[in-house]
NUPAVEX-892474 format. One record per residue (C-alpha): residue in one letter; x, y, z. Coordinates in pm, 1 decimal, m for minus. Example, Ala and Ser with C-alpha at 12.3 -4.5 7.8 and 13.67 -1.06 7.14 Angstrom:
# residues 2
+---+----------+----------+----------+
! r !        x !        y !        z !
+---+----------+----------+----------+
! A !   1230.0 !   m450.0 !    780.0 !
! S !   1367.0 !   m106.0 !    714.0 !
+---+----------+----------+----------+
This chain:
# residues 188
+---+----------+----------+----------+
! r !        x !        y !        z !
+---+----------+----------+----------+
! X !   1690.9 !  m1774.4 !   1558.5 !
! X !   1820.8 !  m2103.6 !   1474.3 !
! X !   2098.1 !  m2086.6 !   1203.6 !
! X !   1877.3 !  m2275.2 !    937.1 !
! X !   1922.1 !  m2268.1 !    508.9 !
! X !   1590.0 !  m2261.6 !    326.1 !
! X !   1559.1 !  m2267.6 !    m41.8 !
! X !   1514.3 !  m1935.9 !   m193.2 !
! X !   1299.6 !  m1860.4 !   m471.9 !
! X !   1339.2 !  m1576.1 !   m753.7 !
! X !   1050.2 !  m1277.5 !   m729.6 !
! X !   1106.3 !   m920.9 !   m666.4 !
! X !    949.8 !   m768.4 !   m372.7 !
! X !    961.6 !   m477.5 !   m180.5 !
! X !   1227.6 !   m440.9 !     54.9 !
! X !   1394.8 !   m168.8 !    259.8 !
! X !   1732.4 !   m222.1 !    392.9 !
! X !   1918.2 !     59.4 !    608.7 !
! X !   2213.4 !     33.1 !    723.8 !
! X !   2357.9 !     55.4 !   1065.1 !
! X !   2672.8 !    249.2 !   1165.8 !
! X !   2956.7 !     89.0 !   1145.9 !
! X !   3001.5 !   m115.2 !   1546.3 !
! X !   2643.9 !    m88.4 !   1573.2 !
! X !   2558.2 !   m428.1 !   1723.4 !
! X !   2230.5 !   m636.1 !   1687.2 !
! X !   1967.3 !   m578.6 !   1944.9 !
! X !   1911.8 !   m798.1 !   2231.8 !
! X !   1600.1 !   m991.9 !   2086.9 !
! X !   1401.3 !   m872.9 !   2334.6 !
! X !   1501.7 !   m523.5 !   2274.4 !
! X !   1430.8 !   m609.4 !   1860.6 !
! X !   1052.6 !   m771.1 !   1949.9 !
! X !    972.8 !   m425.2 !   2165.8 !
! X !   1067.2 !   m225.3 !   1835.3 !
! X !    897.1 !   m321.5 !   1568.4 !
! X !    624.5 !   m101.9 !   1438.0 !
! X !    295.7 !   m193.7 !   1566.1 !
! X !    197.8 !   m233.8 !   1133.9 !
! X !    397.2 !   m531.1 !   1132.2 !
! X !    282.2 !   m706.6 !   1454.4 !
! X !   m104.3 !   m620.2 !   1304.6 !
! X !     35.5 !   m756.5 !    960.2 !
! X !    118.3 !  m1105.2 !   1124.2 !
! X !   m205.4 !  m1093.6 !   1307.4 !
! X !   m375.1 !  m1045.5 !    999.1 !
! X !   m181.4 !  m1334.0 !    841.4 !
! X !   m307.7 !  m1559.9 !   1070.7 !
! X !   m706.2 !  m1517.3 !   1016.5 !
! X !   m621.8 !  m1543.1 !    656.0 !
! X !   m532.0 !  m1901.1 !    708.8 !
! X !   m861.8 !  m1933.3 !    980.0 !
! X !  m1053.8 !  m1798.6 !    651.1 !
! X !   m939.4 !  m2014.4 !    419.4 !
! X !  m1033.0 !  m2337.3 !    680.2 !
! X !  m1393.2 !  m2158.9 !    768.9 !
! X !  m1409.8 !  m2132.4 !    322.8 !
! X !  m1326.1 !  m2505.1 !    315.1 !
! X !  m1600.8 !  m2572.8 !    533.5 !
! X !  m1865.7 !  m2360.9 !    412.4 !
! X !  m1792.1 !  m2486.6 !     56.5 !
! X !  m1884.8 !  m2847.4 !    142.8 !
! X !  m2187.3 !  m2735.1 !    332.3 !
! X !  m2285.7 !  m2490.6 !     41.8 !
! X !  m2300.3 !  m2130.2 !    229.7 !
! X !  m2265.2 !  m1942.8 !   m100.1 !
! X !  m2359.3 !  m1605.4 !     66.1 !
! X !  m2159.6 !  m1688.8 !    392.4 !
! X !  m1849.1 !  m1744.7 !    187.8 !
! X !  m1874.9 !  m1451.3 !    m12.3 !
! X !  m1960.0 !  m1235.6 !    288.3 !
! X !  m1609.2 !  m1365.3 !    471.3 !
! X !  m1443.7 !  m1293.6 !     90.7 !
! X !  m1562.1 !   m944.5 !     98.8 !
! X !  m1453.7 !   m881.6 !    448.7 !
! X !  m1133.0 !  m1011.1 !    391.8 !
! X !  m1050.0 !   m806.2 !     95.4 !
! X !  m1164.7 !   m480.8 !    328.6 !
! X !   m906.0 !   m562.4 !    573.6 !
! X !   m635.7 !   m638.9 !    299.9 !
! X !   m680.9 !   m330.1 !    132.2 !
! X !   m650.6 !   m170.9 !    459.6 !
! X !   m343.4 !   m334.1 !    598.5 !
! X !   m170.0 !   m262.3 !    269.4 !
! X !   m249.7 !    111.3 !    358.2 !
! X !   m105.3 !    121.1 !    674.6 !
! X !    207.9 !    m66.4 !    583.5 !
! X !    197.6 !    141.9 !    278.4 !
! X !    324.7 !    355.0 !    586.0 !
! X !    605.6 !    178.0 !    654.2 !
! X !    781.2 !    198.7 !    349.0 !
! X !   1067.5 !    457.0 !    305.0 !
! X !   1187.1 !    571.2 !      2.2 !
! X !   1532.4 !    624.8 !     66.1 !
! X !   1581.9 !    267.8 !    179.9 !
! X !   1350.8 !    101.5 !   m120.6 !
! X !   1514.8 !   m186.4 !   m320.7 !
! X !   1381.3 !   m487.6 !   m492.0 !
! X !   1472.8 !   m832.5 !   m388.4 !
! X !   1595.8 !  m1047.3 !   m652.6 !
! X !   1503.9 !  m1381.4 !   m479.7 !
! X !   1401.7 !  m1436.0 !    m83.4 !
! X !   1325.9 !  m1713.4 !    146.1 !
! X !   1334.5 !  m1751.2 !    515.2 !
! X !   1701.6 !  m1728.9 !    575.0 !
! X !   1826.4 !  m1502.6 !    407.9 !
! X !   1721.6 !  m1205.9 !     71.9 !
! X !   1911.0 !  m1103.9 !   m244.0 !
! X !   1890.4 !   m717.9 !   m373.4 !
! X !   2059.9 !   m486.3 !   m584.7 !
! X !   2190.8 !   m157.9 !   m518.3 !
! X !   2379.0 !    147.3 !   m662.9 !
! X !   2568.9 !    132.7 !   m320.3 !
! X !   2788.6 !   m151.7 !   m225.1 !
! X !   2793.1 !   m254.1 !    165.8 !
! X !   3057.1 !   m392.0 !    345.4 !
! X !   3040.4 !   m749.7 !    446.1 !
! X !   2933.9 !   m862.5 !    818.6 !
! X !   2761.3 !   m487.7 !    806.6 !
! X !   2478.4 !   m544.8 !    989.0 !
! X !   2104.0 !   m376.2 !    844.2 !
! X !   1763.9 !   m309.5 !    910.5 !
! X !   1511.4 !   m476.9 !    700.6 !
! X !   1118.0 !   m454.2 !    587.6 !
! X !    981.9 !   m758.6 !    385.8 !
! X !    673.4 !   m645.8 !    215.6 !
! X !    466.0 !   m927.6 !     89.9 !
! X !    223.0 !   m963.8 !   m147.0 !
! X !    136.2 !  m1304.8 !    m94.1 !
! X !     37.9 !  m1341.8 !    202.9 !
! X !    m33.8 !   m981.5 !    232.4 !
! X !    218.7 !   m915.1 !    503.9 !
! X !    515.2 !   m710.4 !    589.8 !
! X !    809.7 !   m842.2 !    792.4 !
! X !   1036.4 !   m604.9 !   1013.0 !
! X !   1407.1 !   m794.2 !   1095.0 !
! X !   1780.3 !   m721.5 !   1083.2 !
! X !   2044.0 !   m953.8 !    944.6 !
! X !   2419.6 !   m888.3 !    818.1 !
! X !   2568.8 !   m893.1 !    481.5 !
! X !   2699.5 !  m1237.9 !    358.2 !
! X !   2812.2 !  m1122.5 !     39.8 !
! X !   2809.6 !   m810.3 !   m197.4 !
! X !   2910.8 !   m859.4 !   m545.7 !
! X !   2930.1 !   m624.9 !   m844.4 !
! X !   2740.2 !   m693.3 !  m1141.9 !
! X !   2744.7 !   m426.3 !  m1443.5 !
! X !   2690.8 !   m117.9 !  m1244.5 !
! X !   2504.9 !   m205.4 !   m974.4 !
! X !   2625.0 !   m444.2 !   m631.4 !
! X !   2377.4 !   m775.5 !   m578.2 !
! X !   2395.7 !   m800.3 !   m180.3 !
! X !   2283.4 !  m1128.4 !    m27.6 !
! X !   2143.0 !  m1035.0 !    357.5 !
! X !   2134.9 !  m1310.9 !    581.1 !
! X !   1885.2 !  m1295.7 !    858.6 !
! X !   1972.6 !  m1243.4 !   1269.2 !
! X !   1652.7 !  m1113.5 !   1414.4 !
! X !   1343.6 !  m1261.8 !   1265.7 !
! X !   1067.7 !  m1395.6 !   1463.9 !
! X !    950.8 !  m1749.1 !   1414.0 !
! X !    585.1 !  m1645.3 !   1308.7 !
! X !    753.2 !  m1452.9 !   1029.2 !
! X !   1019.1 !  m1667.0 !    938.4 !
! X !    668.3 !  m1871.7 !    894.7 !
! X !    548.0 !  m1589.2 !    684.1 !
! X !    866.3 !  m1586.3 !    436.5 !
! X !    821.6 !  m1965.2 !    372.9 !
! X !    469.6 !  m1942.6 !    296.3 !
! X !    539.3 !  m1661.5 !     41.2 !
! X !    867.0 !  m1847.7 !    m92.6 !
! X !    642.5 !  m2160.6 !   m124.7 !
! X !    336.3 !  m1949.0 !   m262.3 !
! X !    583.9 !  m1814.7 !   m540.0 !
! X !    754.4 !  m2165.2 !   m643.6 !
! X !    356.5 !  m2282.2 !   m654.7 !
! X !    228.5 !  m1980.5 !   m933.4 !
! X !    607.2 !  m2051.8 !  m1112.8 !
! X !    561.9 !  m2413.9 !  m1165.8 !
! X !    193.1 !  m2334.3 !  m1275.8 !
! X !    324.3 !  m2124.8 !  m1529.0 !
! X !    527.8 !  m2349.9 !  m1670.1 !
! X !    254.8 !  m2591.6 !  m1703.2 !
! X !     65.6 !  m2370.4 !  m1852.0 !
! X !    338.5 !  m2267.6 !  m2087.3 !
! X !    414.5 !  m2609.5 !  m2177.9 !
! X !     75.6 !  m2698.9 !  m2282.2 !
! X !     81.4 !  m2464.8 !  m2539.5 !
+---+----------+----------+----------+
C-alpha cells in the first residue's frame, strides 16, 4: 500500500481493533488477502453494484421506468439489510470501539486501554455509508491520554486498494451530509 495522507473526517463508526502480541509482524500481503473473512470480500462486492445501481437509476430516471427503478430500490435494500446481518457477524465485542474521525490512511479511537506505539493491530471498518465493512491491520502512530480514556491514531499497513476506495467514499460521503448541515443550519 502506497504510503499516502488523506484528509480525515470526524464521525464515529464501528470499529474493532485487536491487538497483536508484542513481535508479531504484519502478514505477507498475500498471506493478509487469503485471511480475510469471506463477509468482507462479499461486502466489497456488494459495494460495487451499489455504484452499477445508482448508474442503471440515472438511466432509468431520464427514460421514466418508475416501476423499474423502484423494483432495483427494493432489491437493493433486501441485500443491504442482509449484508448488514452477516457482517453483523463479524463484529466482536471485546474488540468494539468507536472511531472518532477516519479516512483512508489512517482511524482515530478511544479506549480505556492505552497501546504502545509501532504496536501493530487488527482492524474491522464497519460502514454505514456505503454499507460496507473493511478488514486491515495497521500500527499505532500515536496514543495520547485525554481525561480518562487514551485517543489512539492507527495508521493503515494492509488495506486493499478497493477498500482504501471504500474509506474515501465514506470519508467523502460524511464531509458531503456535514457541509449540508451546515447549510441547512445557516439558513435558519
Amino acid at each position: 500500500m502506497p504510503d499516502q495522507e488523506y484528509f480525515t473526517v470526524h464521525h464515529r463508526m464501528t470499529v474493532n481493533v485487536e491487538p497483536l502480541a508484542q513481535g508479531q509482524s504484519l502478514p505477507t500481503y498475500e498471506q493478509f488477502e487469503s485471511e480475510i473473512p469471506a463477509p468482507f470480500l462479499v461486502a466489497s462486492e456488494f459495494s460495487q453494484l451499489d455504484l452499477l445501481n445508482d448508474s442503471a437509476r440515472s438511466e432509468l430516471n431520464n427514460s421514466d421506468f418508475k416501476h423499474v427503478i423502484e423494483l432495483l430500490d427494493t432489491q437493493n435494500s433486501k441485500l443491504n439489510l442482509l449484508l448488514t446481518f452477516m457482517l453483523s457477524q463479524q463484529d466482536n465485542e471485546t474488540y468494539r470501539h468507536q472511531t472518532v474521525s477516519f479516512g483512508a490512511s489512517l482511524f482515530r479511537y478511544l479506549t480505556p486501554t492505552p497501546l504502545s506505539v509501532d504496536q501493530i493491530v487488527r482492524a474491522k471498518l464497519f460502514l454505514d455509508h456505503p454499507a460496507a465493512a473493511i478488514y486491515s491491520y495497521g500500527h499505532v502512530v500515536e496514543c495520547e491520554a485525554q481525561d480518562e480514556q487514551f485517543l489512539v491514531t492507527i495508521k493503515y499497513d494492509r488495506l486493499r486498494d478497493i477498500d482504501e476506495d471504500l474509506l474515501i467514499k465514506a470519508a467523502l460521503y460524511q464531509q458531503q451530509k456535514m457541509l449540508r448541515q451546515r447549510s441547512l443550519n445557516r439558513d435558519k
